[in-house]
Structure formats: structure tokens, C-alpha cells
C-alpha positions as CSV (number, residue, x, y, z in Angstrom):
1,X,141.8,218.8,18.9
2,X,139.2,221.0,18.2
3,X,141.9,224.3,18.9
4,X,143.5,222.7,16.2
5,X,143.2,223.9,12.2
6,X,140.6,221.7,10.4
7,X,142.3,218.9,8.2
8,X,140.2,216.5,6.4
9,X,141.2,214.2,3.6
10,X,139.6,211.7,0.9
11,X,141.4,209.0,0.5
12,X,139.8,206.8,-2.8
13,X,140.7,203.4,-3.8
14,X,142.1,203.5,-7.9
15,X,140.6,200.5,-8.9
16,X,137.5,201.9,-11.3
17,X,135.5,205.2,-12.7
18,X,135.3,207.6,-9.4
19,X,132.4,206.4,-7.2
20,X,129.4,209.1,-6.9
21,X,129.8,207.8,-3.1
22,X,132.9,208.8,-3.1
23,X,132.6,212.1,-5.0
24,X,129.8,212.7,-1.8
25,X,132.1,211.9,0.6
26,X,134.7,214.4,-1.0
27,X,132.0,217.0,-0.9
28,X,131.8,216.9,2.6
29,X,135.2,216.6,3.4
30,X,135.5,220.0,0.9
31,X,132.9,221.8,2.7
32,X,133.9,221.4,6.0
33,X,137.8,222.4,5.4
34,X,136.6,225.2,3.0
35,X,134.1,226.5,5.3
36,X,136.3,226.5,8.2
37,X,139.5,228.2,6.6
38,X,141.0,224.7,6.7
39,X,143.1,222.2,4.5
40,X,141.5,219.3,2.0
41,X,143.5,216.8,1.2
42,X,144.1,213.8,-0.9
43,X,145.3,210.4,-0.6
44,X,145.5,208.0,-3.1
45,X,145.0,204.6,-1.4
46,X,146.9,202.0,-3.5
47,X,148.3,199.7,-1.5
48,X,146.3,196.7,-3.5
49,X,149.0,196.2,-6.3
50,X,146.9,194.1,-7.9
51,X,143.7,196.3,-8.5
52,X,144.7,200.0,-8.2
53,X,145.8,201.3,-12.1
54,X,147.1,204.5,-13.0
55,X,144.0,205.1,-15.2
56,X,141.6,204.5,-12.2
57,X,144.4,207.3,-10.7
58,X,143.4,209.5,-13.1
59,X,139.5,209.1,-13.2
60,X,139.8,210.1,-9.7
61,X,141.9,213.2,-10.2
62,X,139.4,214.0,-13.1
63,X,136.4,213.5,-11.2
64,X,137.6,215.6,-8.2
65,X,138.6,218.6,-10.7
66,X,135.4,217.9,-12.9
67,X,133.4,218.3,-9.6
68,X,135.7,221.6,-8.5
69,X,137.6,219.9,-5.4
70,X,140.4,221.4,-5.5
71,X,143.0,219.8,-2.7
72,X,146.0,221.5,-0.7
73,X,149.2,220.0,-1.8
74,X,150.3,217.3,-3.7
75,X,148.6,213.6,-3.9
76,X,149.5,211.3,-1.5
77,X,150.3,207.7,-3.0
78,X,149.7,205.5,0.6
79,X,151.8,202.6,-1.3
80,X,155.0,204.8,-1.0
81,X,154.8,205.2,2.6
82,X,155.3,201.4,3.0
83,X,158.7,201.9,4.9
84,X,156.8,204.6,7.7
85,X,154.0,202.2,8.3
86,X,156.4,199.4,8.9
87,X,157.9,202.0,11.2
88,X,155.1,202.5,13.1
89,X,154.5,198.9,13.5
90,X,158.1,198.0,15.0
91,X,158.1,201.0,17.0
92,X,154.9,199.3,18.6
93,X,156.5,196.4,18.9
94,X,159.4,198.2,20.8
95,X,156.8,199.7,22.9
96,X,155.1,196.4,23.9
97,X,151.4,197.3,22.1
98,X,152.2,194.8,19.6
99,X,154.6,191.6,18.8
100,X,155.6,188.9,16.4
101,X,152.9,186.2,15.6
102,X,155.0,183.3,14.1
103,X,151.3,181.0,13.4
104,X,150.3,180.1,9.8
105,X,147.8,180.2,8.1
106,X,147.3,175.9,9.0
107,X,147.8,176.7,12.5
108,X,145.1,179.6,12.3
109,X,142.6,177.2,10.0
110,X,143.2,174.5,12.9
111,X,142.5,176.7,16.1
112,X,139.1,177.9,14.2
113,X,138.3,174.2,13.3
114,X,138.5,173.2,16.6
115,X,136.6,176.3,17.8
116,X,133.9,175.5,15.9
117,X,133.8,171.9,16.8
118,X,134.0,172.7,20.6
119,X,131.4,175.7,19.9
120,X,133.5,178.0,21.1
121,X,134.5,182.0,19.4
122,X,136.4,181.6,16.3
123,X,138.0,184.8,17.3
124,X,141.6,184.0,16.6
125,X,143.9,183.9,20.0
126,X,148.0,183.6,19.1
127,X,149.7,181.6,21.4
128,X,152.6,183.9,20.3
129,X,150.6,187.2,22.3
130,X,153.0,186.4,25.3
131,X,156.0,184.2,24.4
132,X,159.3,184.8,25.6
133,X,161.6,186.5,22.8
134,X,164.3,183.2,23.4
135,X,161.4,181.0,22.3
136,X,161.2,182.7,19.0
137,X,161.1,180.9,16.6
138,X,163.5,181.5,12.8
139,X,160.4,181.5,10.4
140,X,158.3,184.0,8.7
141,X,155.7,185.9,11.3
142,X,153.3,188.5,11.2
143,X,153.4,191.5,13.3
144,X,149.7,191.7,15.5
145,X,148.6,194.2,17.4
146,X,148.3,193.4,21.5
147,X,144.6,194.6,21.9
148,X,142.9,195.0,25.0
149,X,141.2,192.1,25.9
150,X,139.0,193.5,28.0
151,X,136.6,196.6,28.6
152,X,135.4,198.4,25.9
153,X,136.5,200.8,23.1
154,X,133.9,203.4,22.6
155,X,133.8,206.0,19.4
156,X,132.2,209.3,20.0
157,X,131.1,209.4,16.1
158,X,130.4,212.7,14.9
159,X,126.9,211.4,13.3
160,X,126.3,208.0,14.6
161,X,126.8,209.4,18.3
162,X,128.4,206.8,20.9
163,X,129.8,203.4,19.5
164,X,131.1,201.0,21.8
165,X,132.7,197.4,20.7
166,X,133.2,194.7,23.5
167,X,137.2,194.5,23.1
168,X,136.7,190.5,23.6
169,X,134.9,190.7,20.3
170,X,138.1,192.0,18.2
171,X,141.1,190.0,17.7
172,X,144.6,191.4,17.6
173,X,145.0,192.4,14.0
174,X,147.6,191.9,12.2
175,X,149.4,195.2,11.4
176,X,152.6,194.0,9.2
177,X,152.7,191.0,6.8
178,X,155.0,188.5,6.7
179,X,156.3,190.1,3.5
180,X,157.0,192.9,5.3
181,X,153.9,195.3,3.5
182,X,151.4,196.8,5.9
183,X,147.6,196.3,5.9
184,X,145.1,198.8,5.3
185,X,144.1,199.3,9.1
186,X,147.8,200.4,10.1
187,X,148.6,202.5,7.1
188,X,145.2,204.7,7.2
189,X,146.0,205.0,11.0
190,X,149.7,206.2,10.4
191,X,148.5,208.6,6.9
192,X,145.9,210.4,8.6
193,X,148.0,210.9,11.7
194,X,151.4,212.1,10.0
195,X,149.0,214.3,7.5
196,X,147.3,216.1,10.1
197,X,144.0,215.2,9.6
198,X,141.6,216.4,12.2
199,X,138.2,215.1,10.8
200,X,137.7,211.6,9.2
201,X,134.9,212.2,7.4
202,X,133.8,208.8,5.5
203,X,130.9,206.6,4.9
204,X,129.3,204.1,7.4
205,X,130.6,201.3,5.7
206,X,134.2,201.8,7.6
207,X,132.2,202.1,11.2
208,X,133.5,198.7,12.0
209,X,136.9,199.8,11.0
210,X,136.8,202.7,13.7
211,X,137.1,200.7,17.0
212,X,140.2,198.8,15.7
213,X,141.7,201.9,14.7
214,X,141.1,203.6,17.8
215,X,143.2,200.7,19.2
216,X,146.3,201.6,17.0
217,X,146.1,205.6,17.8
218,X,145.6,204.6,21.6
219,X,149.0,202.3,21.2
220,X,151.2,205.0,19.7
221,X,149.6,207.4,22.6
222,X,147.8,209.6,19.3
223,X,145.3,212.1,19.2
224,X,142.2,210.4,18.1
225,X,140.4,212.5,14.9
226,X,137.2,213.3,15.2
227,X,135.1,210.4,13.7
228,X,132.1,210.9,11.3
229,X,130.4,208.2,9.8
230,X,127.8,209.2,7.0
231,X,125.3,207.2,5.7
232,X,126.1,205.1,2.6
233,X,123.5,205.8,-0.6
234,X,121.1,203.9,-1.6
235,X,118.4,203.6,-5.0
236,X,115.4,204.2,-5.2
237,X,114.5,200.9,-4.4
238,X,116.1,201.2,-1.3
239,X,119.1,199.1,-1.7
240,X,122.5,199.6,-1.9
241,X,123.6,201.7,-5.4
242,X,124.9,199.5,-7.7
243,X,125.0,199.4,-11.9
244,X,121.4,198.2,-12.1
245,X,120.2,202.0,-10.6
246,X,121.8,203.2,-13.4
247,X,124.8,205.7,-13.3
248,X,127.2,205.3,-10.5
249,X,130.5,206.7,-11.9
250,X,131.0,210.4,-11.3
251,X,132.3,210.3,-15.2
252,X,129.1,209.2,-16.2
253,X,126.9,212.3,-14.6
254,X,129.7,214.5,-16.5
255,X,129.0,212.7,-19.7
256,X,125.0,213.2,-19.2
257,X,125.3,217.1,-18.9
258,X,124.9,217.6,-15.9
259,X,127.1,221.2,-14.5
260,X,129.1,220.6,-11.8
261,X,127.7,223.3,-10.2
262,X,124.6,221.2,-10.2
263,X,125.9,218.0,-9.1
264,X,128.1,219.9,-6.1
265,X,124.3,221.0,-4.7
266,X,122.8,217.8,-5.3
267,X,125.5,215.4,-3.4
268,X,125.3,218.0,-0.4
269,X,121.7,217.2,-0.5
270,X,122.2,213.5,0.1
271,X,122.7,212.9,3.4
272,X,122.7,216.7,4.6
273,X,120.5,219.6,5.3
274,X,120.0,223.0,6.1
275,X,116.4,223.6,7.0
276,X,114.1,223.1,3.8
277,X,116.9,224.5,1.4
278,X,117.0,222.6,-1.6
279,X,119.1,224.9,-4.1
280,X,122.1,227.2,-2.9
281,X,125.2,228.3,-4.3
282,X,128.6,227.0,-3.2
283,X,129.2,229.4,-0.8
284,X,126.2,228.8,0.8
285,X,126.6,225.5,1.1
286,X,130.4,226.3,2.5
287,X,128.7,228.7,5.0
288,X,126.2,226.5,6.1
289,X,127.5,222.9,6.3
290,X,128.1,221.0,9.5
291,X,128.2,217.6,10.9
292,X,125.6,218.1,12.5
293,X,123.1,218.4,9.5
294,X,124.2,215.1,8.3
295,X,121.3,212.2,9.1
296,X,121.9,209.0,9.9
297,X,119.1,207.4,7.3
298,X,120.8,206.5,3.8
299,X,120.0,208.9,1.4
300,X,118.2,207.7,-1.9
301,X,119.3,208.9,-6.0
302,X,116.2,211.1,-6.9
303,X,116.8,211.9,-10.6
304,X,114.0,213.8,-11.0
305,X,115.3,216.0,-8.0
306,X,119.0,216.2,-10.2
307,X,117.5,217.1,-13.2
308,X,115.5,220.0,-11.4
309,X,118.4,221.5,-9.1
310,X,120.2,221.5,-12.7
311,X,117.7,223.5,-14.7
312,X,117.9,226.0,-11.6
313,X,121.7,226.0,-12.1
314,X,121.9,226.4,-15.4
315,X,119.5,228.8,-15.2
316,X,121.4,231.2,-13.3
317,X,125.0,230.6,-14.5
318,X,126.4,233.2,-16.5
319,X,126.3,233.1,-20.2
320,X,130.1,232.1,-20.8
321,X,129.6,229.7,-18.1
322,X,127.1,228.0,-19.8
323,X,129.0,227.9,-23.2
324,X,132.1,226.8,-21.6
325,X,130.0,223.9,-19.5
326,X,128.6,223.0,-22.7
327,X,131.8,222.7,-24.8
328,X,133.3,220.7,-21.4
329,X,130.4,218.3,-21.8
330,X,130.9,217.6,-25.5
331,X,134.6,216.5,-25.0
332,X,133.7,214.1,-22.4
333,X,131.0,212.7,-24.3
334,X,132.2,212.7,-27.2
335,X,129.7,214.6,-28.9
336,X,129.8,217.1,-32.0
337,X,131.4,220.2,-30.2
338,X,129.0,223.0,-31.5
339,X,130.2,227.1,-32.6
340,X,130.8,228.5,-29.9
341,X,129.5,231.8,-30.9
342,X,126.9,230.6,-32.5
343,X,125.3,228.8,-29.3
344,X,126.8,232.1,-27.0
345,X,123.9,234.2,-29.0
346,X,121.6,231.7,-28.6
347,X,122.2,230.7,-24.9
348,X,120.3,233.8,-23.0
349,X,117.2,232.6,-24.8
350,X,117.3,228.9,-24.2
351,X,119.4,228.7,-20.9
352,X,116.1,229.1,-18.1
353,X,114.2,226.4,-20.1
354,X,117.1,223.3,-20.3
355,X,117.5,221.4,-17.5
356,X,120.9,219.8,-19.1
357,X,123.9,220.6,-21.2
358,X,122.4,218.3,-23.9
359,X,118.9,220.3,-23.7
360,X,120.9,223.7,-23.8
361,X,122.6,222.6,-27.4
362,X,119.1,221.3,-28.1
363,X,116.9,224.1,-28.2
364,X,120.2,226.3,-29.7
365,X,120.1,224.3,-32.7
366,X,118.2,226.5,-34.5
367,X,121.4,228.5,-34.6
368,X,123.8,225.9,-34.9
369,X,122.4,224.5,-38.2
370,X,122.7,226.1,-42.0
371,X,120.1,226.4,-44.2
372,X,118.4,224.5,-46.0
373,X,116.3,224.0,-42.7
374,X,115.4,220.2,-42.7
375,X,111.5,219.9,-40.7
376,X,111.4,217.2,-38.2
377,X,108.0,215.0,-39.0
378,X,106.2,216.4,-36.2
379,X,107.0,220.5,-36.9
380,X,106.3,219.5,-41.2
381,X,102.8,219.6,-40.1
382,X,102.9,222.6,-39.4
383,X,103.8,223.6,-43.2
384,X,100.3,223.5,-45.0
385,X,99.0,225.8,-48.3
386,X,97.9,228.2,-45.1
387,X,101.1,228.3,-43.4
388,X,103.0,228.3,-46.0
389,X,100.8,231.4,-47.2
390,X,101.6,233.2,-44.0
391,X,105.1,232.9,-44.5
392,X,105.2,234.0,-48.0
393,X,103.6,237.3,-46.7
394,X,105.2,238.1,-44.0
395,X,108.7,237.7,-45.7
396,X,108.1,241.3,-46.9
397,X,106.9,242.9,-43.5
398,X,110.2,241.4,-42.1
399,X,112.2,243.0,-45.0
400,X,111.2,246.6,-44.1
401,X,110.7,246.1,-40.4
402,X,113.1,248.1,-37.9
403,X,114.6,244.8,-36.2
404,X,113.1,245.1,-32.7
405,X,110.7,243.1,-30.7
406,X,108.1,245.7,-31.0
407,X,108.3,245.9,-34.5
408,X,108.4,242.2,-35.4
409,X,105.6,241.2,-32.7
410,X,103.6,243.8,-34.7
411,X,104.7,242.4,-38.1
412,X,103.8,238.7,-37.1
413,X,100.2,240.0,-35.4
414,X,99.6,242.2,-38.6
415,X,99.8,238.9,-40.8
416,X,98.0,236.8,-38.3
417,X,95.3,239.3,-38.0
418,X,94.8,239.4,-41.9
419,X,94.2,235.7,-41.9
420,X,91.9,235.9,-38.7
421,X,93.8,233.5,-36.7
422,X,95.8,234.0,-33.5
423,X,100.0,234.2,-33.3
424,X,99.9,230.3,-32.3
425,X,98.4,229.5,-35.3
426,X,101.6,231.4,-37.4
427,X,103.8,230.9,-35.0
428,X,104.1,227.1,-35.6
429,X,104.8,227.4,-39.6
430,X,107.3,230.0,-38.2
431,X,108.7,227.3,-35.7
432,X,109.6,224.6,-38.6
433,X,110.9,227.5,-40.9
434,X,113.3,229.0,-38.7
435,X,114.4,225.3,-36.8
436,X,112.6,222.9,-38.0
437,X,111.1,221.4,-34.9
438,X,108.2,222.3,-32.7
439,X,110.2,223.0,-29.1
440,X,112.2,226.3,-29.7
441,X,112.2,229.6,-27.9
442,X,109.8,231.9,-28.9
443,X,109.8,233.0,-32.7
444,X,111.2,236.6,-31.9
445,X,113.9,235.5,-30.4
446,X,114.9,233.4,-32.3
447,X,114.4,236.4,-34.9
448,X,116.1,238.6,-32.9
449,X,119.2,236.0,-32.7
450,X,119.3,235.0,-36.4
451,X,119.0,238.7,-37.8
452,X,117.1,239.6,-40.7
453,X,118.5,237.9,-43.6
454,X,118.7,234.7,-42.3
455,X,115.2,234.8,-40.7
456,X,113.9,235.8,-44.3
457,X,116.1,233.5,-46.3
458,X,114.6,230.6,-43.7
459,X,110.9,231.7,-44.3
460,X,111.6,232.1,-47.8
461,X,112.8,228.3,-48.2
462,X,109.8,226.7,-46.1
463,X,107.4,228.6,-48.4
């Protein structure tokens, strides 16, 4: 196995908005086939006719292209593979690891009644496990799996180390329906064997699930994968994320403003780590991720700890990365989708103090609004006889004034120092002329950005 090229897979349910669990879990399954030279795939597990929707399809494939997962090769739909699971499961059959279980459902409800009544294991038995093939019967049956009955099946987990399950405390599962449609256990079994996959990489939650699927490899005489288990996550609270944390959906953490960039470093964070790094680039994270960083512990939603790994992000991106993140982030949420120009002058200036998308078009709006300037309550207070004053004779300075920093920090100190008071006190009045609130990037740049006529036509209106 381990000679073998690394194969890993994510395999989401379509039944609703792409689960930031789930997002996590394709993270890791990324960064251990990317960081290895290996293959990431995808498999779309929609078997339940009844919940899986071809929007939910899409919300995944979204997600996972939002979040810059790319996969190897085409989706898998696990519902079109009906026929090879039923083949697996006759071919079992054929081998003598499993057989035809012609009980129903009355006959199962009866056996557990009268389990429970003699105080005896529930644990379903067929009567069917070793009947002769003349004594069977022409009716609908099941096709189980003939487990081991005794002994153990252990699981040499990746994360969770050695898991063993007393094989008298499984059942023989059923692996074909009477209608002829495979469960879930078979047909992850048969996918992830016929697609190569080396590592199953998946949350805690399907722990249980491992035992009984080690039972179907072992019956077929498969290759088990390599088995990690990863810690589901929880709130802050503690408990299980649900609705009531607040965002779940990895559309939702899109629609916020958060960069994908950001969110690809956060998820790797929950659950995993490398040392006391909290912010690295993807191919850091690609370099340095292993199973063996993952904890066992479930890791808890720390917005605070989002919003900061995303003001470091943003931060550093390149300029056109941040427009073109911005102008994502306004089709998904459906917000006014600003100039682009406009916000690319504006975005070296404002980019190191946002710690969102939202917060980037924010502090640009200074540039992405026409006069007149409109003051916000809180930045009109700034507009008194004095201020106003300070504007009116400084609009002249600015006139004449070669357009450098130099020059207009000496303008604006030249004014300020006529009127005894400090830049602070000018800046403000300043603030509200040129974008009418009270949080903007310093008044030279945004000088420097809106060029002389419209910084003088801007003072000239507030005063």
C-alpha cells in the first residue's frame, strides 16, 4: 500500500449547501494528494434518491472550486455504479462471504421482540446464514454479508490509532436490497476500491462504519486503505456545529467575504498543526501536512481567529487578487459590484487594514463614490466654522502644490500650523470632505489616489 501512489477522495452527500465539515475534510484529503504528487478525487454520493438534488450537486462543485480544490478527473455519481456494486455483492455470494436472507421485516421485528423479552442481544441472527440452497425459498430476500462471528476486527486508524470491535457485536449487514439497489456500506467499499483510493480520509463520525467495512474488503480478499478518522467540529460552546453557531455552509463564509485563500488556512488549522504556525501559504501547508499533525480533540469555530488569518491574507495578496476576490464576493452576495478601477487605485492603501472583502470595499469608498460627498453623522462633526475654515485655505495650497507626499504633508502642516493646532485636528474636517466618514486611510493617500481636482473640488464643497 504505502509503495503505492497516494489516492484520496471526498465523497459529499447532495442533499444541502456544502458543509464547512466537509469543505475541511476535502482540505485534507487535497493536501495530502497534492503534497505527495498524488491524485484527489471526487465522488458524488447520491444513492438517497430521495434527498440528493442536482442543486445540492452543484453547491458542492461550487464550494470545492470557491475553496480552490481542484480534483483529477471527472465526478463520480456513486448512484450510477448500482450495477458494479450488485456485482460485488453476487460475486460474494458466489464466493461464500455472503448469501440470500429471505426474513422480513415482521420476522426481524419478532426475533428482536423476543430478544428483548428473554433479555437477550437484539443483534439480528438470520436463520437463512446457513440454509441449504434447495430450501430456498421463491420470495423477495436481501443479500447479507456472512461476518465473522468471532474474534475481532481491529483498524489501525491513521489518527485514532488501534480500533478493535468484538465481531459478536456486528450483525451481518445487509449489502443488496431486496429491490436489487445496494446500501451505502457496500458501495463506498466497492468506489473507493475500483478508484484507487489509498487514504480514506474522513471525519470520526464514520469510525463505526470502518470495522464493518473492513469486513467487506477482507471478503473480496482487498487491500485495506489506510484509515484516518479526524475529529468532527464543534462551537464554541463545545457542541456539535449546527445553525445556531451561526454559519455552517461553505456558501455562506463565501458570501461574508472571506478569501479563499483565508479560509484554506483556517480549516487546515482545525484539527491540524505544524508547530505554533498559525498563518502559511498554500504551499506550506502542502509541504507540511501529515496525518500525523491531525489531533484527536474536536476542533472548535474561533471567529475571531478567521477574521485575523483573513486580514493577514488579504494583506499580502496581490493587488488584482484583491480586486478580483472582491468582485467574486459581490456576485455571491449579491452586493453592488463596485469599479473596478476605481477600487484597484484604492486597494494598496486600504488592503493591510481590512480584515474582509466587505471591509476592503469599505474603506475604498471614498473612491467609489461621486461628489457631492454626503458626511455620515459621526465625520459632520468634524465640519465646524474652524474646520470648515481650514479647508477653505488650504484649497489654494493644494492648487499650486507639486502632487507628492512631501509636498502635500507640507501643505496640510503649513495650514495646521497657521491655526496652531496639530494635523489631527485638520485632518478630520479633511476626512468628511474627501469620504465623508471618520475611518479612511490617511488623508494623503487618499489625496494621492483622488488627484488634485477631485481632492480640491471635495474640499471645496465641504467648505
Amino acid at each position: 500500500m504505502t509503495d503505492r501512489p497516494i489516492v484520496t477522495r471526498i465523497a459529499p452527500s447532495p442533499t444541502g449547501d456544502m458543509h464547512i465539515g466537509t469543505a475541511r475534510t476535502a482540505l485534507f484529503n487535497w493536501l495530502y494528494a497534492r503534497g505527495r504528487g498524488g491524485t484527489f478525487l471526487l465522488r458524488i454520493e447520491d444513492t438517497d434518491r430521495t434527498r440528493s438534488t442536482p442543486e445540492a450537486t452543484d453547491a458542492i462543485l461550487d464550494g470545492l472550486k470557491w475553496l480552490g480544490l481542484d480534483w483529477d478527473g471527472e465526478a463520480v455519481s456513486q448512484f450510477a455504479r448500482a450495477d458494479r456494486h450488485a456485482e460485488v455483492a453476487h460475486a460474494m455470494m458466489a464466493n461464500g462471504t455472503a448469501y440470500k436472507c429471505f426474513a422480513s421485516q415482521g420476522d426481524i421485528a419478532a426475533f428482536r421482540d423476543a430478544a428483548r423479552a428473554a433479555g437477550t442481544s437484539t443483534l439480528y441472527r438470520s436463520p437463512w446464514r446457513d440454509a441449504d440452497p434447495s430450501d430456498h425459498l421463491e420470495a423477495p430476500f436481501v443479500i447479507r454479508l456472512r461476518a465473522p462471528r468471532d474474534g475481532v476486527t481491529s483498524i489501525q486508524d491513521a489518527v485514532q490509532g488501534m480500533v478493535t470491535v468484538r465481531n459478536d457485536q456486528l450483525d451481518d449487514m445487509v449489502l443488496l436490497r431486496s429491490d436489487g439497489t445496494p446500501t451505502y456500506m457496500l458501495a463506498v467499499v466497492v468506489d473507493d476500491r475500483d478508484m484507487g483510493v489509498t487514504h480514506v480520509i474522513r471525519g470520526d463520525d464514520h469510525l463505526n462504519n470502518a470495522a464493518r467495512q473492513a469486513q467487506i474488503y477482507d471478503a473480496m480478499g482487498w487491500d485495506l486503505p489506510v484509515w484516518a478518522h479526524i475529529p468532527l467540529i464543534h462551537g464554541a460552546d463545545g457542541k456539535k456545529l449546527s445553525k445556531r453557531h451561526g454559519a455552517t455552509g461553505v456558501g455562506e463564509y463565501a458570501a461574508m467575504g472571506y478569501p479563499a485563500r483565508a479560509m484554506r488556512n483556517y480549516l487546515a488549522r482545525l484539527g491540524w498543526s505544524h508547530g505554533d504556525d498559525e498563518y502559511f501559504t498554500d504551499e506550506q501547508a502542502r509541504a507540511w501536512f501529515d496525518l500525523d499533525g491531525i489531533g484527536r480533540a474536536p476542533a472548535r469555530l474561533d471567529m475571531k481567529k478567521l477574521e485575523n488569518l483573513s486580514g493577514q491574507h488579504i494583506g499580502a495578496m496581490l493587488n488584482d487578487d484583491v480586486v478580483a476576490a472582491v468582485l467574486d464576493w459581490a456576485r455571491r452576495s449579491g452586493s453592488p459590484l463596485p469599479d473596478a478601477v476605481a477600487l484597484r487605485r484604492a486597494v494598496p492603501s486600504v488592503k493591510d487594514a481590512a480584515r474582509t472583502l466587505p471591509e476592503v470595499v469599505e474603506r475604498s469608498r471614498f473612491v467609489l463614490q461621486n461628489r457631492p460627498i454626503r458626511p455620515d453623522d459621526k465625520a459632520a462633526k468634524a465640519l465646524t466654522d474652524d474646520g470648515r475654515a481650514m479647508l477653505r485655505e488650504l484649497t489654494p495650497h493644494l492648487q499650486n502644490a507639486t502632487w507628492t507626499r512631501d509636498a502635500l504633508e507640507g501643505a496640510v502642516g503649513s495650514v495646521a500650523a497657521d491655526h496652531g493646532v496639530g494635523l489631527g485636528k485638520i485632518a478630520a474636517p479633511m476626512r468628511a470632505a474627501l469620504a465623508g466618514r471618520t475611518t479612511t486611510p490617511s488623508v494623503f493617500d487618499m489625496m494621492l489616489i483622488l488627484g488634485r481636482e477631485e481632492t480640491v473640488a471635495r474640499l471645496d464643497d465641504a467648505a
